[in-house]
C-alpha positions in Angstrom: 121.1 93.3 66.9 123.6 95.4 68.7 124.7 98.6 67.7 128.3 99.4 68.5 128.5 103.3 69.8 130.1 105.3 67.4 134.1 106.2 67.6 133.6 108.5 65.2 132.6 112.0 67.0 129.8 114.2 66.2 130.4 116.9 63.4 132.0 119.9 65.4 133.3 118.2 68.6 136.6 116.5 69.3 137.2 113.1 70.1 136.4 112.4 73.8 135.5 115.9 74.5 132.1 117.2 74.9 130.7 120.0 72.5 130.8 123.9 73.9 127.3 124.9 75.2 125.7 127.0 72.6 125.7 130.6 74.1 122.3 131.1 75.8 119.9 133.5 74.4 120.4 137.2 74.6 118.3 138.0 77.9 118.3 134.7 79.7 121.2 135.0 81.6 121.8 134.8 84.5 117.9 134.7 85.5 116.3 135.7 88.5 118.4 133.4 90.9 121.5 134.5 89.5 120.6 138.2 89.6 120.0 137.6 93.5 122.6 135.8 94.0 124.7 138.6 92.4 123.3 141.1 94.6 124.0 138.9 98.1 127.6 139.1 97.1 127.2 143.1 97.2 126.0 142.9 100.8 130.0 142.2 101.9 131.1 145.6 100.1 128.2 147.6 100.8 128.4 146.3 105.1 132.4 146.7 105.4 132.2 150.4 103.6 129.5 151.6 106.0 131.4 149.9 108.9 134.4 151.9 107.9 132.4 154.6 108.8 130.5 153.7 111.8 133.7 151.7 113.8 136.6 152.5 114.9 140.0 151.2 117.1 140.2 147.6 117.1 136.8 146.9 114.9 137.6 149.5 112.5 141.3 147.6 111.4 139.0 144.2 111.1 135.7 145.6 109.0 138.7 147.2 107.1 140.6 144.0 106.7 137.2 141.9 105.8 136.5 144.6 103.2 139.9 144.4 101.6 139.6 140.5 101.7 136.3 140.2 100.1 137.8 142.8 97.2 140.4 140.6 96.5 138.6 137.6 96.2 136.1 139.3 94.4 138.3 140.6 92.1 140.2 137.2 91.6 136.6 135.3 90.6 136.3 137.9 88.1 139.6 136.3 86.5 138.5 132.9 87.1 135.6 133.4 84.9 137.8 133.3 82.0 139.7 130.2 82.4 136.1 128.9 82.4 135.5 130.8 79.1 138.9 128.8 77.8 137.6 125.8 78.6 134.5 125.9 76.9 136.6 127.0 73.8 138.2 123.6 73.7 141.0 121.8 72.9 143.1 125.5 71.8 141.6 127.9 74.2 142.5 131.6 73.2 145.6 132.9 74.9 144.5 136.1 75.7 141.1 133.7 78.0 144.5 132.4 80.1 146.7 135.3 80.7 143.4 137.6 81.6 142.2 134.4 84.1 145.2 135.0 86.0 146.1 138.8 86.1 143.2 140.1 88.1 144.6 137.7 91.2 147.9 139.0 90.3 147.1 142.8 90.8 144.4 142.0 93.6 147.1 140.3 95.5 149.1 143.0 96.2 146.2 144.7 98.1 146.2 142.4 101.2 149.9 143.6 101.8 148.7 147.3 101.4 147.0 149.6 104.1 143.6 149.9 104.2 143.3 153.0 102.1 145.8 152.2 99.4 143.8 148.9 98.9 140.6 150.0 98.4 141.4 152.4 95.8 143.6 149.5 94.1 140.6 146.8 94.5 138.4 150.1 93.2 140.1 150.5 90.1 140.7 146.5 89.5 136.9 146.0 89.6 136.4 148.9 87.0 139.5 147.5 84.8 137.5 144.0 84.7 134.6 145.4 83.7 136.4 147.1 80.7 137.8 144.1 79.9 135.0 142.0 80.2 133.2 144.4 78.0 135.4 143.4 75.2 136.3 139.9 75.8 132.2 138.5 77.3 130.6 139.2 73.4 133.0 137.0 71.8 132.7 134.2 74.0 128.9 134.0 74.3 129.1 136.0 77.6 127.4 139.6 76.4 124.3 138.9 78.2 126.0 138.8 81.6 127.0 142.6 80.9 124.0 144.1 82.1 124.7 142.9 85.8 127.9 142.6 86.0 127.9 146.7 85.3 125.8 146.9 88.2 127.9 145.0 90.4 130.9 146.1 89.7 129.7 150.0 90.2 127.9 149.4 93.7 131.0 147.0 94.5 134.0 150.0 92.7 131.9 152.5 94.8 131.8 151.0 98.0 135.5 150.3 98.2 136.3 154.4 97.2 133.9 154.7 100.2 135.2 152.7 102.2 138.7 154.3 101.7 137.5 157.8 102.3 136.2 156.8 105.6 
């Protein structure tokens, strides 16, 4: 007595795709190894902006050009986060997921062609402007409980980049 596997898909889920992760619990996320994590990718910001202030000549151009970097790429994962948003939403993933995945690496990019200075202040206010959007776009998407950290991140991250360009 063999049972054939079903080709009819479970109620709420797509042929051949898998269903969307409930949205954890409020308070679970990201947990203790996550909230670590998320502060070991401060110690770049926090290290180049009080090497901007300690270095100079030679040194100072490459702690400035780490910290501009790291911004960058910092500020481009914040966009990647999205598409990963989409793509728990399925087969139609929200428009608004896609363009928003892509436009923090579009106005981060710009930075690594700027000086020092200029950059920081850009990479300053693209942190802050992810966080506002995040703020909207996280609830809907069963993201809300990453809001906690992520405002604590992005301030000590914003902050060390104004920092760094006043140095």
């Amino acid at each position: 007595m063999n049972a054939e596997p079903s080709s009819t898909p479970a109620p709420g889920r797509a042929a051949g795709r898998p269903a969307a992760p409930p949205p954890a619990p409020p308070g679970r996320l990201p947990g203790p190894l996550g909230q670590a994590l998320g502060l070991a990718g401060l110690l770049p910001f926090v290290a180049g902006a009080v090497g901007l202030w300690l270095v100079d000549g030679a040194a100072r151009a490459v702690v400035a050009q780490a910290l501009v970097g790291y911004g960058a790429l910092i500020v481009s994962f914040l966009g990647g986060i999205h598409w990963g948003l989409a793509a728990r939403a399925g087969a139609a993933p929200p428009p608004l997921l896609l363009a928003w995945g892509v436009l923090p690496s579009l106005i981060a990019w710009p930075a690594l062609l700027l000086p020092a200075q200029a950059a920081l202040v850009l990479l300053a206010a693209a942190l802050l402007l992810c966080l506002l959007v995040d703020r909207r776009l996280y609830p809907a998407h069963g993201a809300a409980a990453l809001l906690p950290l992520r405002l604590r991140l992005t301030l000590v991250a914003a902050l060390a980049c104004v920092v760094g360009a006043l140095a």
